[in-house]
N, C-alpha and C positions, 0 to 999 in steps of 0.2 A: 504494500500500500504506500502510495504516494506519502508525503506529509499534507495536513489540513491547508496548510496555507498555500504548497504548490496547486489545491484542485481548489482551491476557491478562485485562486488569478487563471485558473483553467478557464471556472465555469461564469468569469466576469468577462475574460476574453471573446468566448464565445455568445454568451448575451449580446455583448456590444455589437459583435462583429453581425448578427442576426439581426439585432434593432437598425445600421447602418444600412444593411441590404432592404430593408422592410422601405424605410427612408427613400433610398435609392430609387426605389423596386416604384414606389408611388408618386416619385417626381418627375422620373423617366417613361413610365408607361402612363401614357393618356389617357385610358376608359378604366382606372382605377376609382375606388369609389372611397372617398374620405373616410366613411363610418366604418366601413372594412378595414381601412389600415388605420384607424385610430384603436380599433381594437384589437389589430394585432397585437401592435406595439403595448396593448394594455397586456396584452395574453404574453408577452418577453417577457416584460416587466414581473409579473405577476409569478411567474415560472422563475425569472432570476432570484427573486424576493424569497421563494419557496426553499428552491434547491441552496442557496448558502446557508439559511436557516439550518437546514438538514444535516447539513457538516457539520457540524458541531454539536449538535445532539444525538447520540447514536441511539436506537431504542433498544429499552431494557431489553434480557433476556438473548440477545443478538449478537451472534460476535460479530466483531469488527469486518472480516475479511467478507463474511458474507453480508453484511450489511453494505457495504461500500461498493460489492458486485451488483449487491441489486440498486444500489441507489446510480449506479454507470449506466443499469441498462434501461433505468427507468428517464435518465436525461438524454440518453441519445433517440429514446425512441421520442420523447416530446420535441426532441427538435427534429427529429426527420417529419414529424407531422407541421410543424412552424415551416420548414423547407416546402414542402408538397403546397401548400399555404400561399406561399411567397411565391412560387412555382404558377400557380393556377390564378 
């Protein structure tokens, strides 16, 4: 396992780097629709806010290494659905 602080600049990294593309994604594409990407960007936000949360409380009863696997597969799959998002 990583240390805490290397996967929290992981997972601010990649927030940003998703919030920028959303950004992009709706200044560049013309028949985007405000209220759609106002709430993407809330659904980043809101998934950012979550997942660093998360790091630093591990839940009872959980060991570490598998807590930290499931908390990997649970952020790459919210962002491959934010991508598909961003995508369409």
């Amino acid at each position: 396992m990583a240390s805490k602080r290397n996967l929290k600049k992981t997972v601010n990294y990649i927030c940003s780097e998703l919030f920028a593309e959303c950004v992009a994604n709706s200044l560049y594409n013309g028949k985007t629709d405000d209220a759609d990407t106002e709430a993407m960007l809330q659904s980043i936000m809101a998934m950012h806010k979550d997942f660093i949360c998360r790091i630093s409380h591990i839940e009872p009863g959980m060991s570490a290494k598998k807590y930290f696997a499931d908390f990997t597969a649970k952020f790459n799959e919210q962002i491959s659905e934010i991508i598909d998002q961003i995508a369409s």
